[in-house]
PDB file of N, CA, C and O in Angstrom:
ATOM      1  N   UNK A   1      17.575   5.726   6.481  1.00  0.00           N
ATOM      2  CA  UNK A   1      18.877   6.175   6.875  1.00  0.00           C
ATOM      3  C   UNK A   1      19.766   6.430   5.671  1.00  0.00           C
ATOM      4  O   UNK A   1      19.210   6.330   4.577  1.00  0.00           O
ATOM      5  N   UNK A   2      21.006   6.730   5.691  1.00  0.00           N
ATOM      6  CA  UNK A   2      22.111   7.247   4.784  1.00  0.00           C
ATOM      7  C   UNK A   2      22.266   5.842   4.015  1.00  0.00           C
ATOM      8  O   UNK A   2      22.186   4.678   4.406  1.00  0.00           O
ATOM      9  N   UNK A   3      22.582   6.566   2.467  1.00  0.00           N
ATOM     10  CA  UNK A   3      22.970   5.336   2.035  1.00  0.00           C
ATOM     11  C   UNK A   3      21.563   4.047   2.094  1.00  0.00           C
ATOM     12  O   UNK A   3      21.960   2.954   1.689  1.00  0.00           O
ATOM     13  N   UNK A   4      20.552   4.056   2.386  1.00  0.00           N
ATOM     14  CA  UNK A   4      19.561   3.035   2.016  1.00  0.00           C
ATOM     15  C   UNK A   4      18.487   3.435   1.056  1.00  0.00           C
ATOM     16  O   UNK A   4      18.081   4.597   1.055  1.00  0.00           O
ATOM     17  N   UNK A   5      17.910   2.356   0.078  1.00  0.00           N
ATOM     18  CA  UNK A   5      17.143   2.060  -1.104  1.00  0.00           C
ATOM     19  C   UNK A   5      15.704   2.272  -0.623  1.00  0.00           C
ATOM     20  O   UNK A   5      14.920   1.324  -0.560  1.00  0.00           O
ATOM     21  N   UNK A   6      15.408   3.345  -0.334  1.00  0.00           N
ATOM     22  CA  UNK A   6      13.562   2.996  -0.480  1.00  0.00           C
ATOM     23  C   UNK A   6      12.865   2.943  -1.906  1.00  0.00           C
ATOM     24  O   UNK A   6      13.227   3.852  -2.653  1.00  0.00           O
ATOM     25  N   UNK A   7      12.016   2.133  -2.382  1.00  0.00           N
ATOM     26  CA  UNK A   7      11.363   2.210  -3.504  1.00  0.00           C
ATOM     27  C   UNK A   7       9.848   3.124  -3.172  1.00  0.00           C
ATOM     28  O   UNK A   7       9.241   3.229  -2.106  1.00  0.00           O
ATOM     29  N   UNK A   8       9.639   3.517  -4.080  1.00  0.00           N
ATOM     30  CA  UNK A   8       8.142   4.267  -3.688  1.00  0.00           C
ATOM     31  C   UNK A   8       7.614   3.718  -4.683  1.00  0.00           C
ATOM     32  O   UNK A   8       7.991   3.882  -5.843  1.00  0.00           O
ATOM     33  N   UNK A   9       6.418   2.805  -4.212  1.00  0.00           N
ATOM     34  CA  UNK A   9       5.292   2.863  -5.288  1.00  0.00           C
ATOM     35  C   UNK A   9       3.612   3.174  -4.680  1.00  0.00           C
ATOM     36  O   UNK A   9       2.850   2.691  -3.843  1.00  0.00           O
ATOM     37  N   UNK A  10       3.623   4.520  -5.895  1.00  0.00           N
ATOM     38  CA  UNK A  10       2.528   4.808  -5.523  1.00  0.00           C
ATOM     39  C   UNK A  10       2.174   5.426  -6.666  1.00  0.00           C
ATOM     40  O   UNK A  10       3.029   5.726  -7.499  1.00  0.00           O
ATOM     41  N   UNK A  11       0.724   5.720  -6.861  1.00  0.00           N
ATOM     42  CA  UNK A  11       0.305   6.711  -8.042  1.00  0.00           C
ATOM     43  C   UNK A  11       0.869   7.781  -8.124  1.00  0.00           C
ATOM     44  O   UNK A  11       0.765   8.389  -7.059  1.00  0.00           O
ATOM     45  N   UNK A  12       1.386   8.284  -8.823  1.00  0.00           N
ATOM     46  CA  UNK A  12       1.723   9.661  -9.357  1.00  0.00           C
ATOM     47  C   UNK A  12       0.718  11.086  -8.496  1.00  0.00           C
ATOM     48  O   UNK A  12      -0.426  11.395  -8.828  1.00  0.00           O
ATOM     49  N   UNK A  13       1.261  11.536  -7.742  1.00  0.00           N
ATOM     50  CA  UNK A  13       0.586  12.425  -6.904  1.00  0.00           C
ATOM     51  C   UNK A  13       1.003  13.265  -5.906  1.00  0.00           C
ATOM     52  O   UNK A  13       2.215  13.207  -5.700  1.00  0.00           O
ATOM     53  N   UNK A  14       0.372  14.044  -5.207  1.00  0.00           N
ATOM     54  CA  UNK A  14       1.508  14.752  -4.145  1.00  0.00           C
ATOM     55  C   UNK A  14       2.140  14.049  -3.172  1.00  0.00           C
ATOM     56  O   UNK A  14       3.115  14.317  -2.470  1.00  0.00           O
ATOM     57  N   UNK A  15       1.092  12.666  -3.280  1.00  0.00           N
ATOM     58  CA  UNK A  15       1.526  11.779  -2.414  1.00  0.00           C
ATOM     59  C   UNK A  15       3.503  11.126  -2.395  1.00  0.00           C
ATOM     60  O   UNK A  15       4.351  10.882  -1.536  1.00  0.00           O
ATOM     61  N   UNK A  16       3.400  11.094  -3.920  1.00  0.00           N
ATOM     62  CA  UNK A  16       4.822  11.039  -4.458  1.00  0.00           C
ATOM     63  C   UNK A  16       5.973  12.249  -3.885  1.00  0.00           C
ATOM     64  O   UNK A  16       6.883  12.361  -3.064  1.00  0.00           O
ATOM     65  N   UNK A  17       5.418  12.856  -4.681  1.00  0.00           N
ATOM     66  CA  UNK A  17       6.673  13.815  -4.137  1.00  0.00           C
ATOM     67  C   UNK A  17       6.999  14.201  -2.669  1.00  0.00           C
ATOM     68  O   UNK A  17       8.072  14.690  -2.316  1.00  0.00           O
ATOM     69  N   UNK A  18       5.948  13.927  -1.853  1.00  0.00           N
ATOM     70  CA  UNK A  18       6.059  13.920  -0.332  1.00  0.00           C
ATOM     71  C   UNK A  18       7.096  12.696  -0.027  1.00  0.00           C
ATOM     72  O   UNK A  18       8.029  12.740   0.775  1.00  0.00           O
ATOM     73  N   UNK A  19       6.740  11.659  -0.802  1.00  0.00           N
ATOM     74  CA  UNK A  19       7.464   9.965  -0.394  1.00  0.00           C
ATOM     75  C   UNK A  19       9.100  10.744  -0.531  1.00  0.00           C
ATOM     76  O   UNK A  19       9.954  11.013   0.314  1.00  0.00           O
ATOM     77  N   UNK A  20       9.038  10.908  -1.811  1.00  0.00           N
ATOM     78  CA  UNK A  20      10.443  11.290  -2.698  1.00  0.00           C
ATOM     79  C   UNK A  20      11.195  12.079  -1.631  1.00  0.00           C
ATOM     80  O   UNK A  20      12.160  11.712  -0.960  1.00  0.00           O
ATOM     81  N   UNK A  21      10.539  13.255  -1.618  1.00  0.00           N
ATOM     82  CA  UNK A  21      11.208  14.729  -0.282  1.00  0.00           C
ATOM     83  C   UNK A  21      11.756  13.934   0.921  1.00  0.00           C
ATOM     84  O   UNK A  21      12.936  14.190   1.162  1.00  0.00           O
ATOM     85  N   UNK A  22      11.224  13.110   1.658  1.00  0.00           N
ATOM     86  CA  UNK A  22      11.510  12.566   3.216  1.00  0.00           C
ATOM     87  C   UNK A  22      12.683  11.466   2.607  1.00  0.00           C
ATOM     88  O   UNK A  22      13.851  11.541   2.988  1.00  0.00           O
ATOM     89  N   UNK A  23      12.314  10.633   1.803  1.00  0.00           N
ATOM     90  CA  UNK A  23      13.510   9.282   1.562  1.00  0.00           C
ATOM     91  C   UNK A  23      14.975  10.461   1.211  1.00  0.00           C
ATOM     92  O   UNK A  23      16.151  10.096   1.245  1.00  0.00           O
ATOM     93  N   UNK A  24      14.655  11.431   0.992  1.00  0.00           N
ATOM     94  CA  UNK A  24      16.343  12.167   0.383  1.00  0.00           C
ATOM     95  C   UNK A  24      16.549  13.287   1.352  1.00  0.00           C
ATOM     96  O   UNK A  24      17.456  14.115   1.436  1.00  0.00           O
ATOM     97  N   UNK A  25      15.802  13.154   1.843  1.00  0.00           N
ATOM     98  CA  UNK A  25      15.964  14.102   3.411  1.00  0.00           C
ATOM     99  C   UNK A  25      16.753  13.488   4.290  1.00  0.00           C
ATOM    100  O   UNK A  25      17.625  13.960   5.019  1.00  0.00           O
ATOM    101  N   UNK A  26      16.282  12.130   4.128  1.00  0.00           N
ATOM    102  CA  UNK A  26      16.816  10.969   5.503  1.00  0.00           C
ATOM    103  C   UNK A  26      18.155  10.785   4.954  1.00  0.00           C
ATOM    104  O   UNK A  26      19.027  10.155   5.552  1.00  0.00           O
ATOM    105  N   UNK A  27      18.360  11.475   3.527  1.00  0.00           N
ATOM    106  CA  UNK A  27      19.609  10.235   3.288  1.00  0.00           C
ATOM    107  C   UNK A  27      20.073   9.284   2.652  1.00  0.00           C
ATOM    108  O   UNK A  27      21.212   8.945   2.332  1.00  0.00           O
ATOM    109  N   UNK A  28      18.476   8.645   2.406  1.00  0.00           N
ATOM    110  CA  UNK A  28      18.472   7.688   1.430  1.00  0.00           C
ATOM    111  C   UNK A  28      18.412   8.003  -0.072  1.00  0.00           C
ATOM    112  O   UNK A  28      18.574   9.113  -0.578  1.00  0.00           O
ATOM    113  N   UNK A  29      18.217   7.138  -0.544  1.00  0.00           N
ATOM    114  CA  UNK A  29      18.232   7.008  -2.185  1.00  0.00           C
ATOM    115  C   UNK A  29      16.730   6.046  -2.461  1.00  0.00           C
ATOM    116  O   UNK A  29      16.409   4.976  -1.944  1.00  0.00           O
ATOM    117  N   UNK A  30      16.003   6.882  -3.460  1.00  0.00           N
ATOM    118  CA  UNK A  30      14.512   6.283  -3.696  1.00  0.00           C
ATOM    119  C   UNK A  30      14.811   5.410  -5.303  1.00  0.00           C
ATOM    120  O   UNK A  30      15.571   5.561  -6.260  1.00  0.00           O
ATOM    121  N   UNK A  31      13.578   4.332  -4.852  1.00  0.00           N
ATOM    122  CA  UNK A  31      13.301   3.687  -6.220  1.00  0.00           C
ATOM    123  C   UNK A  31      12.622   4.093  -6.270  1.00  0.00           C
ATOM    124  O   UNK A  31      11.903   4.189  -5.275  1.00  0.00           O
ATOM    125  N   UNK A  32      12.107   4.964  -8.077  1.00  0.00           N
ATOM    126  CA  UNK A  32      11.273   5.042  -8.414  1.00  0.00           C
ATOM    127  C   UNK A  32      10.354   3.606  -8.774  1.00  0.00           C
ATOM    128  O   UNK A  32      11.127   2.800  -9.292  1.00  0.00           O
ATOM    129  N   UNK A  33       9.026   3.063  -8.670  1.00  0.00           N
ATOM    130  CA  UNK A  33       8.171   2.336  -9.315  1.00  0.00           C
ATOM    131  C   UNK A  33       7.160   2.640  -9.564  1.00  0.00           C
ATOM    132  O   UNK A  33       6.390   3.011  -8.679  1.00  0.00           O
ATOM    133  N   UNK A  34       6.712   2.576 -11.196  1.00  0.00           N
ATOM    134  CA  UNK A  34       5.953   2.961 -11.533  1.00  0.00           C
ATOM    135  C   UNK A  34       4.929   1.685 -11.467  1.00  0.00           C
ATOM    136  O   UNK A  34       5.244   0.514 -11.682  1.00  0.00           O
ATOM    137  N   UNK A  35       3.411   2.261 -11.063  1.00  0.00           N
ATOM    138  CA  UNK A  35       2.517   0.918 -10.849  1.00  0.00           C
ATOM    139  C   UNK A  35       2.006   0.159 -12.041  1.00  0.00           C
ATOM    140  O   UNK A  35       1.311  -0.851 -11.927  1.00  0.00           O
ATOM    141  N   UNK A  36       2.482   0.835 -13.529  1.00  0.00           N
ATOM    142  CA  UNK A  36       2.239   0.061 -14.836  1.00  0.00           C
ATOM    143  C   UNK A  36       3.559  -0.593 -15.245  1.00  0.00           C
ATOM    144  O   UNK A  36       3.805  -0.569 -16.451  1.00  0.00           O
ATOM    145  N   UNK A  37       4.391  -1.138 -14.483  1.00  0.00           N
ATOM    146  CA  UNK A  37       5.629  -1.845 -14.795  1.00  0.00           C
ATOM    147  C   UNK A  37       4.972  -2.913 -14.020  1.00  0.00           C
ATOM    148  O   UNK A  37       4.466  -2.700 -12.918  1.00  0.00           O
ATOM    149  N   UNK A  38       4.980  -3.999 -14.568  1.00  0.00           N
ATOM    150  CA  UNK A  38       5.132  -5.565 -14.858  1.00  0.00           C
ATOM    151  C   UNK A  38       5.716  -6.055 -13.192  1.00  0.00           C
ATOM    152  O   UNK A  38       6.580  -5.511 -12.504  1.00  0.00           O
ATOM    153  N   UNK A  39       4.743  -7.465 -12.852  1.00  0.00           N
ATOM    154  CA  UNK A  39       5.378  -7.594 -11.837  1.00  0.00           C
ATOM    155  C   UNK A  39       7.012  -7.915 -11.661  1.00  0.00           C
ATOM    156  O   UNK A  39       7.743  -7.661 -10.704  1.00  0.00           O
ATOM    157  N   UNK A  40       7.322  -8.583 -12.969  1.00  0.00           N
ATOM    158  CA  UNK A  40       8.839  -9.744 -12.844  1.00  0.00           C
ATOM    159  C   UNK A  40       9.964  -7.654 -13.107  1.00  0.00           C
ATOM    160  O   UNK A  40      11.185  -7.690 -13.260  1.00  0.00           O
ATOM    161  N   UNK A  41       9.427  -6.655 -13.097  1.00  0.00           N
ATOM    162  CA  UNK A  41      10.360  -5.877 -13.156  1.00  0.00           C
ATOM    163  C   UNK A  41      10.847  -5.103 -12.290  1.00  0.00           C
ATOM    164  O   UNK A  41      11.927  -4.519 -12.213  1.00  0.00           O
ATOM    165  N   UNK A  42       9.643  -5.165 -11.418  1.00  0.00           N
ATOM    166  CA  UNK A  42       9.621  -4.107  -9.880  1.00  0.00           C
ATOM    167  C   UNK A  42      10.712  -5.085  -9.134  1.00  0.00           C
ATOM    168  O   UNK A  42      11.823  -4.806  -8.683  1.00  0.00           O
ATOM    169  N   UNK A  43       9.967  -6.382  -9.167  1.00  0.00           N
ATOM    170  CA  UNK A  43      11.077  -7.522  -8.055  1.00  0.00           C
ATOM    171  C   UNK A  43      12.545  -7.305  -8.895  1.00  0.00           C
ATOM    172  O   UNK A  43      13.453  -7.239  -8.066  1.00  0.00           O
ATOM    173  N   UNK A  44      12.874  -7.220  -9.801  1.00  0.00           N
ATOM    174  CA  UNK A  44      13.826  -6.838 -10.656  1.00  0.00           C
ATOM    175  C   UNK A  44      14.810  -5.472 -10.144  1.00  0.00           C
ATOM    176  O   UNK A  44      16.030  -5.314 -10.184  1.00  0.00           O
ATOM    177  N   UNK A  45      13.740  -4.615  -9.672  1.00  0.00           N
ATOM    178  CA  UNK A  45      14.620  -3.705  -9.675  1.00  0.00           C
ATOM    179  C   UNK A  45      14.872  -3.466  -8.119  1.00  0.00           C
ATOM    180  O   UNK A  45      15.841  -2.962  -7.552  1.00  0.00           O
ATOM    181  N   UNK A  46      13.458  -4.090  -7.517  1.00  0.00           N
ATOM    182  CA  UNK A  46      13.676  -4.296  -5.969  1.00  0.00           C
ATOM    183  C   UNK A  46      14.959  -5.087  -5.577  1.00  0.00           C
ATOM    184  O   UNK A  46      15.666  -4.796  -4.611  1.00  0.00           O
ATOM    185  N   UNK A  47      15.200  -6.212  -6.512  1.00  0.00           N
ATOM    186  CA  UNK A  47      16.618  -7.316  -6.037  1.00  0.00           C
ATOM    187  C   UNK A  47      17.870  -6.381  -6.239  1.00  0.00           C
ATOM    188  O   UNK A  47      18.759  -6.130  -5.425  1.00  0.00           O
ATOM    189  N   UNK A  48      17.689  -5.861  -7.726  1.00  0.00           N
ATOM    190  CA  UNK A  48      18.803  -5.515  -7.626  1.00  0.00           C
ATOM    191  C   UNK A  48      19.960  -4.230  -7.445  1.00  0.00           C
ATOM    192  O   UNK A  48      21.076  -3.951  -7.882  1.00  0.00           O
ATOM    193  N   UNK A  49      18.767  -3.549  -6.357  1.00  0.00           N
ATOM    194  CA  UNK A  49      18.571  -2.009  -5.653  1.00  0.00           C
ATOM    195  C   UNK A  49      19.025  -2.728  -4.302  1.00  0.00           C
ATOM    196  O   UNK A  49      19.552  -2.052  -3.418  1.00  0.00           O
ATOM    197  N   UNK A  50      18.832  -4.023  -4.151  1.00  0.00           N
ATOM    198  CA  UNK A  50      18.598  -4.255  -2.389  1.00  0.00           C
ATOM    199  C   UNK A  50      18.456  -3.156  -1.395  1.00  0.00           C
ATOM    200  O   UNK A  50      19.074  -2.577  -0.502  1.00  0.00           O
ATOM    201  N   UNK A  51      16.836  -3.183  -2.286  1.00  0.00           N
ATOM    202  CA  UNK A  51      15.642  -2.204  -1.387  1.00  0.00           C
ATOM    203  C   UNK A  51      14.824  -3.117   0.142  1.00  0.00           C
ATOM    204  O   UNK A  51      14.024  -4.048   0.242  1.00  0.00           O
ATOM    205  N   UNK A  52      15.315  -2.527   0.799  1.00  0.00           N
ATOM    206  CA  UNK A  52      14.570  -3.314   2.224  1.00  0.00           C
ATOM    207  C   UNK A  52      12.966  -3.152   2.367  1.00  0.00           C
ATOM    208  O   UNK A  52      12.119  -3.969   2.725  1.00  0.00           O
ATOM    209  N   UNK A  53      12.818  -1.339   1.816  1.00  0.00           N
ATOM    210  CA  UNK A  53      11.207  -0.717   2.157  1.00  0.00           C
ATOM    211  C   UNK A  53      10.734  -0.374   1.399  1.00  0.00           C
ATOM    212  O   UNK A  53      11.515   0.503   1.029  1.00  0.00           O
ATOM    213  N   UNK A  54       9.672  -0.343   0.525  1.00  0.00           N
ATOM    214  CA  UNK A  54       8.934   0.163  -0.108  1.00  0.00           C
ATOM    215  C   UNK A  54       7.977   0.835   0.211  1.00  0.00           C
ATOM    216  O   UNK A  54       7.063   0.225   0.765  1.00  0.00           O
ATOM    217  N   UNK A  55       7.836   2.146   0.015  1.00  0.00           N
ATOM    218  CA  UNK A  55       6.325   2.832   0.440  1.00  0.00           C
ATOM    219  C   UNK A  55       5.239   2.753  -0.682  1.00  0.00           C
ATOM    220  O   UNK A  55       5.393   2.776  -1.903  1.00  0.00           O
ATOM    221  N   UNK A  56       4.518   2.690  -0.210  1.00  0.00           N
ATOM    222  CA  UNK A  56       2.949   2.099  -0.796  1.00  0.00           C
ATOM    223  C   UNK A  56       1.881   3.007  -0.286  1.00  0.00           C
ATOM    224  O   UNK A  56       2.028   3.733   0.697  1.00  0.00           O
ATOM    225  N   UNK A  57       0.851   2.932  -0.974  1.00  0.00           N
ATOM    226  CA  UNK A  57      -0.768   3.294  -0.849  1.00  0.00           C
ATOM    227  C   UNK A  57      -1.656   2.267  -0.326  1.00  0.00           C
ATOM    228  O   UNK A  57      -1.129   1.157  -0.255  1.00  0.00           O
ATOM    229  N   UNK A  58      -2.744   2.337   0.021  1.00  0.00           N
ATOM    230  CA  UNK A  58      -3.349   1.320   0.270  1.00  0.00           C
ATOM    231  C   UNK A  58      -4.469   0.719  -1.008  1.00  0.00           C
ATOM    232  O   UNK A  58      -5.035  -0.371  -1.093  1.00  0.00           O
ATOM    233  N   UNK A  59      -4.495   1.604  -1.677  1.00  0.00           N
ATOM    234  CA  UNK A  59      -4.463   1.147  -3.100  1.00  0.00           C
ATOM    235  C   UNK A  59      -3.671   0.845  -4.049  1.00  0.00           C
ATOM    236  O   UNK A  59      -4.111   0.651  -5.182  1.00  0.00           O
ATOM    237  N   UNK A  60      -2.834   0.787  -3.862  1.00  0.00           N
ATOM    238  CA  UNK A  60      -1.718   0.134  -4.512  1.00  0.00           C
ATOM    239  C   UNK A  60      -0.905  -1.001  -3.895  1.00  0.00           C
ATOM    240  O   UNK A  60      -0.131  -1.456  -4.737  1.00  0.00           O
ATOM    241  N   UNK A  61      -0.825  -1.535  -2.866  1.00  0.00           N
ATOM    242  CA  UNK A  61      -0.118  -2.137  -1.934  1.00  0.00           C
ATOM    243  C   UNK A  61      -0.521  -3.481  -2.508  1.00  0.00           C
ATOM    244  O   UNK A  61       0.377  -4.282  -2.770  1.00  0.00           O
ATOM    245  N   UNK A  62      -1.845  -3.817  -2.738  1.00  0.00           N
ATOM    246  CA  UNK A  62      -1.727  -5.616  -3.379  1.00  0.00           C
ATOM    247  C   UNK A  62      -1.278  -5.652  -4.583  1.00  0.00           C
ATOM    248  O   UNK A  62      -1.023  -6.705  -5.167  1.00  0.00           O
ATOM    249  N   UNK A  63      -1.140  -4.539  -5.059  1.00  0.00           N
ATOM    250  CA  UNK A  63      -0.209  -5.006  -6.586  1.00  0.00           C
ATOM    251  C   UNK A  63       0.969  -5.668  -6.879  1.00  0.00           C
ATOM    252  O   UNK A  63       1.235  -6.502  -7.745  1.00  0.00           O
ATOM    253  N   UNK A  64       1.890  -4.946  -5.664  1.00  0.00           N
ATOM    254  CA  UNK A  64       3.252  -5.345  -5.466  1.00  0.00           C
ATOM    255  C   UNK A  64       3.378  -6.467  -4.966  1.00  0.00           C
ATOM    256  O   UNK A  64       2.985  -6.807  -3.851  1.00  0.00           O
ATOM    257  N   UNK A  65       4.048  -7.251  -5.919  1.00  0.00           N
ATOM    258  CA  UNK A  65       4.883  -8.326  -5.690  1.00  0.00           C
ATOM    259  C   UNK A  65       5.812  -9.013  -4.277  1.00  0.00           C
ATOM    260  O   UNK A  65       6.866  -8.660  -3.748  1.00  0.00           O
ATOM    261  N   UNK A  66       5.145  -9.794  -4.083  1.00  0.00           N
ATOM    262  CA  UNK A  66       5.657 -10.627  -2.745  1.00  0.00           C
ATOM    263  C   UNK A  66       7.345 -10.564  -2.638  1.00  0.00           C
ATOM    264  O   UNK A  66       8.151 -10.767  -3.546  1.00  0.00           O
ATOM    265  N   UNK A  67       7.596 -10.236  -1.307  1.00  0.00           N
ATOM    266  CA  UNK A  67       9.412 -10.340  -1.694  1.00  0.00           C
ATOM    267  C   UNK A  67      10.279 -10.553  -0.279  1.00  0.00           C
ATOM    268  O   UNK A  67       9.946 -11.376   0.573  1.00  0.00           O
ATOM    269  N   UNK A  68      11.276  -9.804  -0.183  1.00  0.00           N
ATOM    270  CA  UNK A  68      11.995  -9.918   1.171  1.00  0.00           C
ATOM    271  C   UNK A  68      12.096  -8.814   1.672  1.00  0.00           C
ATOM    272  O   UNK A  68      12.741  -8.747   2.718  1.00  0.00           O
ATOM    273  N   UNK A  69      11.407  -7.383   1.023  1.00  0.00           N
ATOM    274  CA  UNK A  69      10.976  -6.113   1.447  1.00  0.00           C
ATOM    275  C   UNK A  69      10.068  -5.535   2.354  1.00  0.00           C
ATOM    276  O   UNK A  69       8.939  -6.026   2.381  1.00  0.00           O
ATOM    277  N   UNK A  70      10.342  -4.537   3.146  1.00  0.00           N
ATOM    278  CA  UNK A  70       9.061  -4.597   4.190  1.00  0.00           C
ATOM    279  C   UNK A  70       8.194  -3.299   3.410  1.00  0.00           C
ATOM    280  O   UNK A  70       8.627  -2.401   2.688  1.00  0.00           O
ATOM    281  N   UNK A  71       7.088  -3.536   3.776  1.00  0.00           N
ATOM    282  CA  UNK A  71       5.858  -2.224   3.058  1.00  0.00           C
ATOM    283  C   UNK A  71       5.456  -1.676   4.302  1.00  0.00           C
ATOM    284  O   UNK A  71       5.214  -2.171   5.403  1.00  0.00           O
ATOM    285  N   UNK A  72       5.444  -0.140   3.686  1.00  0.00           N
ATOM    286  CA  UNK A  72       4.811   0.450   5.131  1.00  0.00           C
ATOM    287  C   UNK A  72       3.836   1.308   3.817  1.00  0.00           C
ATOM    288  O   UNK A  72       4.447   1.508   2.767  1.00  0.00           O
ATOM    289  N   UNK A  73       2.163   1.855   3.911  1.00  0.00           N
ATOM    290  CA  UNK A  73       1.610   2.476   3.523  1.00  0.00           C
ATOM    291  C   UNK A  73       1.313   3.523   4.312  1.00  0.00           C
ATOM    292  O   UNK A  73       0.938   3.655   5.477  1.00  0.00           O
ATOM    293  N   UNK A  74       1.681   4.563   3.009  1.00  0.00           N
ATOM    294  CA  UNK A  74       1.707   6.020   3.161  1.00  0.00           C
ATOM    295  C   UNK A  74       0.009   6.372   3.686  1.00  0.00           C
ATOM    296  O   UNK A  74      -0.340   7.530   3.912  1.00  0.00           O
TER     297      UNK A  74
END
């Protein structure tokens, strides 16, 4: 919705820019995360984005760091 934080982490791919297109379509505002940033930086930027959703891969999805965010894979 308007005004909310999705983070996208996913590999670099069309998959991305599809994530990117719909989160700024809806309204929202995307976190970029890149999957070679460190776990203590994603939760970092997840806290202090107060990002609710993150979109994910299913290869990428156990990387990310445990939190108070919900994951939905792309």
């Amino acid at each position: 919705g308007p005004e909310t934080c999705v983070g996208v982490y996913v590999e670099r791919s069309l998959e991305t820019a599809v994530a990117t297109l719909a989160v700024l379509l809806a309204g929202g505002a995307y976190v970029p995360l890149d999957t070679a940033f460190p776990a203590d930086r994603i939760t970092l930027m997840l806290t202090e984005t107060r990002t609710t959703l993150v979109l994910t891969h299913p290869t990428t999805h156990h990387t990310l760091p445990h939190g108070p965010w919900t994951t939905l894979n792309l």
